[in-house]
C-alpha positions as CSV (number, residue, x, y, z in Angstrom):
1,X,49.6,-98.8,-53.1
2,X,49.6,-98.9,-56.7
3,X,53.5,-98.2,-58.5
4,X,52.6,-96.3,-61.6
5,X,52.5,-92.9,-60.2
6,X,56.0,-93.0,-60.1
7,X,56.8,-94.0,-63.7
8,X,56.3,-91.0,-65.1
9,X,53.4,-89.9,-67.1
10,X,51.8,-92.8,-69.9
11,X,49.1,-91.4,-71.8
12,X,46.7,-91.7,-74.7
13,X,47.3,-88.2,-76.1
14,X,51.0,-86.7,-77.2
15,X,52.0,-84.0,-79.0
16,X,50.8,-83.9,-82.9
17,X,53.4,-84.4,-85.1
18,X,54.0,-81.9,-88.2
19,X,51.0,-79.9,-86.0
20,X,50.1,-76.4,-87.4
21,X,47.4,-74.2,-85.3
22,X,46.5,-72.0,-88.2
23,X,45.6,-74.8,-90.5
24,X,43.3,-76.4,-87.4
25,X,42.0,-73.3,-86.5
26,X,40.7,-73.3,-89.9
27,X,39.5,-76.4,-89.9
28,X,37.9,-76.5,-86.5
29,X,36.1,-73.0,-88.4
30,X,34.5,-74.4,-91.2
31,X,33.7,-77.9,-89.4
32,X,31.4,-75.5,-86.8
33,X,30.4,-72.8,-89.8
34,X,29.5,-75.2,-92.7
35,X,25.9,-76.6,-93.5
36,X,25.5,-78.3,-89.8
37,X,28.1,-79.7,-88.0
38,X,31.4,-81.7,-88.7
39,X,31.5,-83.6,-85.7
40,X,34.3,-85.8,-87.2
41,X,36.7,-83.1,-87.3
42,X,35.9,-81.8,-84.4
43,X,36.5,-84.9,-82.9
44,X,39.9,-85.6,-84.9
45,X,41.7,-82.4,-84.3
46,X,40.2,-82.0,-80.6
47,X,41.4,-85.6,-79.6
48,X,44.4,-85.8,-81.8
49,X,46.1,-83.1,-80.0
50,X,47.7,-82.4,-76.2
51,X,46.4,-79.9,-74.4
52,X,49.3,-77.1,-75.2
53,X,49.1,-77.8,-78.4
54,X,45.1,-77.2,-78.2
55,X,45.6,-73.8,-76.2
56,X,47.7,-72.5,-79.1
57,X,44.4,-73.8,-81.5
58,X,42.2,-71.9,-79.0
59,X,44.3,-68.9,-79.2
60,X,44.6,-68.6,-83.2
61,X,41.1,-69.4,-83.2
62,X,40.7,-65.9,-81.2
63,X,42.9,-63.9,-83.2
64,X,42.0,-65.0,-86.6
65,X,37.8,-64.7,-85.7
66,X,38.0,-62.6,-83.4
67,X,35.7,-65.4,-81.3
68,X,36.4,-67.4,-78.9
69,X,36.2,-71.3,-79.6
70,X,34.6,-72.6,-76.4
71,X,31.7,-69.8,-77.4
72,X,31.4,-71.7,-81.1
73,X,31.8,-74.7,-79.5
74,X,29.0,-74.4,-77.0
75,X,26.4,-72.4,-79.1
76,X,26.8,-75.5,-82.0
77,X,26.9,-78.2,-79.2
78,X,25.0,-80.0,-77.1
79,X,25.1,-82.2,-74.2
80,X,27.4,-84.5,-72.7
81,X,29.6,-84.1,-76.2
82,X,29.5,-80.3,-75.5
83,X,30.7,-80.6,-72.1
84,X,33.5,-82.9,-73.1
85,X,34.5,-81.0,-76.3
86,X,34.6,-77.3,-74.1
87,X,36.8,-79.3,-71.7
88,X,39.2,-80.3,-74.0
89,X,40.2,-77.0,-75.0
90,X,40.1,-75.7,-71.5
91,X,43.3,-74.9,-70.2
92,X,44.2,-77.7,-67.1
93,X,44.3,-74.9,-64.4
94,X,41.5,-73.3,-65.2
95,X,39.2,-76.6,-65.4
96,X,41.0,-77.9,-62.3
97,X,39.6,-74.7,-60.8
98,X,36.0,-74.9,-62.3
99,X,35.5,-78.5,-61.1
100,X,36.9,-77.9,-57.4
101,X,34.7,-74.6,-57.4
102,X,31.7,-76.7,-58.4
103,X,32.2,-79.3,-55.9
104,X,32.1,-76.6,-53.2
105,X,29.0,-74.7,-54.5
106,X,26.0,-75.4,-53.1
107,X,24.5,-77.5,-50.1
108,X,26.7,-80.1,-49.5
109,X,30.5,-80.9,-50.8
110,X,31.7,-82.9,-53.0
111,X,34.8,-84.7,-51.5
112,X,35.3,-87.2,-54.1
113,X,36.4,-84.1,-56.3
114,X,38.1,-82.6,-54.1
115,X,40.2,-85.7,-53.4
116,X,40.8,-86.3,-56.9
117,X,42.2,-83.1,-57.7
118,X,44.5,-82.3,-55.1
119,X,46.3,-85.6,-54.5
120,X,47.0,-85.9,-58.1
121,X,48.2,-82.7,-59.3
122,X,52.1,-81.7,-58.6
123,X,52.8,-78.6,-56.8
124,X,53.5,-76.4,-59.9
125,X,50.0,-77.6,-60.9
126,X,48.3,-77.0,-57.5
127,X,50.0,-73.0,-57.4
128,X,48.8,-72.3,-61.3
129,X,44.9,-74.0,-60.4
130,X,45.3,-72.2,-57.0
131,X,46.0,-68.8,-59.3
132,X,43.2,-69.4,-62.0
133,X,41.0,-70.1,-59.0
134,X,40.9,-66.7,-57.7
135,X,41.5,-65.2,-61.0
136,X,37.7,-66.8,-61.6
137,X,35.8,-66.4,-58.4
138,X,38.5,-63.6,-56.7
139,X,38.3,-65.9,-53.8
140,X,41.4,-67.8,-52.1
141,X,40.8,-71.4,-53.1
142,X,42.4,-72.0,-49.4
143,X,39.8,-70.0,-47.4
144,X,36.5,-71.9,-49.7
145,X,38.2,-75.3,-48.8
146,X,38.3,-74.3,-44.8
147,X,35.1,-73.0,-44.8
148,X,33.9,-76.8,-46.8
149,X,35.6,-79.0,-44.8
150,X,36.6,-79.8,-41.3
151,X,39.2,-81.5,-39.2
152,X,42.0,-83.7,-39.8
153,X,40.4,-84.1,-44.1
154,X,40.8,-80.1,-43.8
155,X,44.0,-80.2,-42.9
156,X,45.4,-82.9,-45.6
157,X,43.5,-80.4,-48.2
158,X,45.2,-77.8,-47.1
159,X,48.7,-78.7,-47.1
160,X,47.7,-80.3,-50.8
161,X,46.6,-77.2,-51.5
162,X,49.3,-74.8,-50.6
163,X,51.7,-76.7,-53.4
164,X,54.4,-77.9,-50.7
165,X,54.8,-81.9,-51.7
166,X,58.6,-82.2,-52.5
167,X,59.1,-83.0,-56.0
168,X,62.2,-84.3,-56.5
169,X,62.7,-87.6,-58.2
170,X,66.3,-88.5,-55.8
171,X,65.1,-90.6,-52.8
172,X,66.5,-90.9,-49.6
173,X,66.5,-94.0,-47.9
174,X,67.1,-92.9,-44.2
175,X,64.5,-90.8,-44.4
176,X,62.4,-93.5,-45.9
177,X,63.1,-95.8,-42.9
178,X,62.4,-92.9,-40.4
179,X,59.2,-92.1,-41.9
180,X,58.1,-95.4,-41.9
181,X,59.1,-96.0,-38.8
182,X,57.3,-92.1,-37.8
183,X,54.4,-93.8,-39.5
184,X,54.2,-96.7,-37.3
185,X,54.4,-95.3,-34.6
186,X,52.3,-92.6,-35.3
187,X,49.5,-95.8,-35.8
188,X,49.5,-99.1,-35.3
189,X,52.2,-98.7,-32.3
190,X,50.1,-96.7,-30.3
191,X,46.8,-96.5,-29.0
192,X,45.0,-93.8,-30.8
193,X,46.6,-92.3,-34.1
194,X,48.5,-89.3,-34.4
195,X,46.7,-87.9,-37.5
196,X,49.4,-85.0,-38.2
197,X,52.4,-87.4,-38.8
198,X,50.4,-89.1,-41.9
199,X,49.7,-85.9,-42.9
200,X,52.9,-84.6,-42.9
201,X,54.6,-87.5,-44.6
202,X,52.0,-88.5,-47.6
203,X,51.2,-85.2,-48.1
204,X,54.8,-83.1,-48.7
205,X,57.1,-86.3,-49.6
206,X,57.5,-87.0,-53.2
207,X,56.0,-89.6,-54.8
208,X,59.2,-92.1,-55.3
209,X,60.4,-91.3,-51.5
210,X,56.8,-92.4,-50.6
211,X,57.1,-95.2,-52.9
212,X,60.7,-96.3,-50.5
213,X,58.9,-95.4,-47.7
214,X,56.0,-97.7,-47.8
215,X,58.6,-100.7,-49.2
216,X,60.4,-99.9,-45.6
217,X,56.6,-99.4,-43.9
218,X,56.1,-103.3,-44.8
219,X,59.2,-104.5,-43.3
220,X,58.2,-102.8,-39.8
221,X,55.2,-103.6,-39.8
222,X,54.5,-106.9,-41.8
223,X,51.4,-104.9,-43.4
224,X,51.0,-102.8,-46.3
225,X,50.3,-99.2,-45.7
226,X,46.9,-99.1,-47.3
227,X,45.8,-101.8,-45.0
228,X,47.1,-99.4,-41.9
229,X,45.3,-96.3,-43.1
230,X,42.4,-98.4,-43.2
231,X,42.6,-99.6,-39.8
232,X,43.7,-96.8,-38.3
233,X,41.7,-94.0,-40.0
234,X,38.1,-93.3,-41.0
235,X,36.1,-90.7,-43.4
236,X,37.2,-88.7,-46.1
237,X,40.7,-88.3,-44.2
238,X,41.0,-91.6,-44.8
239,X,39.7,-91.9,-48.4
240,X,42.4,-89.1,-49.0
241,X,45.5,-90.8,-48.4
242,X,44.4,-94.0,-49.8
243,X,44.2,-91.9,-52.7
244,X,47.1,-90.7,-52.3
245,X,49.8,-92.8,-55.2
246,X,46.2,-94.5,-56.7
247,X,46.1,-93.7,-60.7
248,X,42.2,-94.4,-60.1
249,X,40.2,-93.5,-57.5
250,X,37.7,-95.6,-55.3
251,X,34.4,-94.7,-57.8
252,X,33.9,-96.3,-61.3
253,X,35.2,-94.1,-64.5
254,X,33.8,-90.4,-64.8
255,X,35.2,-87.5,-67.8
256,X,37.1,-86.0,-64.7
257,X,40.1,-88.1,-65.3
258,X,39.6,-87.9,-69.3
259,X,39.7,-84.7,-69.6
260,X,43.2,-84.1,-66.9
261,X,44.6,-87.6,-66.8
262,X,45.1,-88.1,-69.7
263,X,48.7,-88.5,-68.7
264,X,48.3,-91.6,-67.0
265,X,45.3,-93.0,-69.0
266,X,47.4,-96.2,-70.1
267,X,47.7,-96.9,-66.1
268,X,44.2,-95.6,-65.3
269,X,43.2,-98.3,-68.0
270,X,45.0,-101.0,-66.6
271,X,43.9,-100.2,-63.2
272,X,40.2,-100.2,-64.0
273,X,40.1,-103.3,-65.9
274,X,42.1,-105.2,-62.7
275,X,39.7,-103.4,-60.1
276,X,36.2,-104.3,-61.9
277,X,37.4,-107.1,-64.2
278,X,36.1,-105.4,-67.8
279,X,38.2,-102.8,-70.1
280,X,37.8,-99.3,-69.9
281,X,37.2,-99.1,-73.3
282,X,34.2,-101.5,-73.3
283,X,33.0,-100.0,-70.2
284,X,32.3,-96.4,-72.4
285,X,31.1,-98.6,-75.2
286,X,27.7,-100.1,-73.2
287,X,27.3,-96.8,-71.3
288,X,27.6,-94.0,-73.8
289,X,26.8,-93.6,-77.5
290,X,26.8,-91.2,-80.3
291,X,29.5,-88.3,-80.8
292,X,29.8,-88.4,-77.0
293,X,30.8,-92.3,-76.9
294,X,32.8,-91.6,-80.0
295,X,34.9,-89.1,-78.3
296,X,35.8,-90.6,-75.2
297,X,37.0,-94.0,-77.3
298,X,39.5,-91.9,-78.8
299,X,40.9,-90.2,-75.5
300,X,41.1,-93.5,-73.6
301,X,43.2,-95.0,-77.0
302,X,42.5,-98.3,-77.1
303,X,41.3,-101.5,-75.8
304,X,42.5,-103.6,-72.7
């Protein structure tokens, strides 16, 4: 399993220094009111900014117009650049809510999503997208992922869901060997898998006691943990806790994790580039182009 996860966040984006949101707001007017469109500034400000920092330009925006900037945004934008520009100034909750909604509309779910979302976001995050979920669709995001998904991948969703992973940076190592040794047992000790016990464990421990516990899984067991889930598990239950401590997940590079990862983007970038042997940052320069290619070179920060 992949370390950075427990480094603490490494991203592309931090807060503007000397930042004002009355002389942005302002700014961010006039680039969307002038003759056409100032894409340059949109792109400058927009990018330039962390996402509290663009709620508070989203807010004077509001109260000095008396409009609201995704509205402006949209009606003067178009495309892939408009989707990625709206998203930026979305609040975190709120688009972690839109994007697990979508991936439940429908025939047919989207797991990937699903996946992506709840084993990355802390519990704090998982009760505020849990809260602008049903402030959106006045459903319970919890009853919408039972009524999506089915057995043993419902049940990892739903403990995700419900906020409960431990989030403590202190570790303990007795319960890191009792886990592992809970694990093994639970697996490749047995015949048949008790799917519960790897639920339990990579779904409520933090992330540096899962960190001890898989360093104490290898010494029982002579194999790495991922390699175990692998053998042992199957489906989107076992997609899930593989992704569980992976900065990137199994499917090439998609604005998901631009728009809410940008916290980890330096690891995402490293990942990418060791997992399909090209930078992240040429990878958006042969596949996109225009504003929209523009803007997502300036979120991912650099090249590899």
């Amino acid at each position: 399993m992949a370390a950075s996860l427990w480094v603490g966040p490494r991203g592309t984006i931090n807060n503007y220094p000397g930042f004002n949101p009355s002389v942005d707001a302002e700014a961010i007017r006039k680039a969307i009111k002038g003759i056409g469109t100032d894409e340059k500034t949109l792109i400058n400000i927009l990018t330039e900014r962390s996402n509290a920092q663009r709620q508070l330009i989203v807010k004077q925006y509001q109260e000095a117009y008396e409009q609201a900037l995704k509205a402006d945004l949209k009606g003067d934008l178009s495309g892939h650049f408009e989707h990625v520009m709206v998203a930026l100034i979305t609040a975190p909750a709120v688009f972690d809510a839109k994007q697990l909604k979508k991936s439940m509309r429908g025939m047919g779910t989207d797991e990937d999503t699903l996946i992506e979302i709840l084993t990355t976001r802390t519990s704090r995050q998982m009760k505020e997208i849990s809260q602008a979920y049903y402030t959106a669709y006045k459903k319970n995001l919890r009853d919408d992922i039972s009524s999506e998904t089915s057995g043993d991948f419902r049940k990892a969703l739903l403990t995700l869901a419900d906020g409960g992973r431990d989030e403590s940076l202190k570790v303990d190592e007795h319960l890191a060997k009792k886990d592992a040794q809970t694990l093994y047992d639970a697996g490749e000790k047995k015949w048949g898998t008790d799917e519960d016990k790897f639920t339990e464990i990579l779904c409520l421990r933090s992330f540096p006691q899962l960190k001890l516990t898989f360093d104490e899984y290898r010494n029982i067991s002579q194999k790495d943990i991922e390699d175990s889930i692998k053998g042992e598990l199957s489906g989107h239950f076992e997609d899930l806790l593989l992704a569980v401590g992976k900065p990137l997940s199994v499917n090439k590079w998609n604005c998901l994790y631009f728009f809410e990862v940008q916290i980890d983007l330096l690891d995402i970038r490293r990942e990418f580039k060791k997992h399909y042997g090209c930078s992240l940052y040429s990878a958006i320069q042969s596949d996109t182009s225009g504003d929209y290619r523009t803007v997502l070179l300036k979120i991912c920060g650099g090249d590899d």
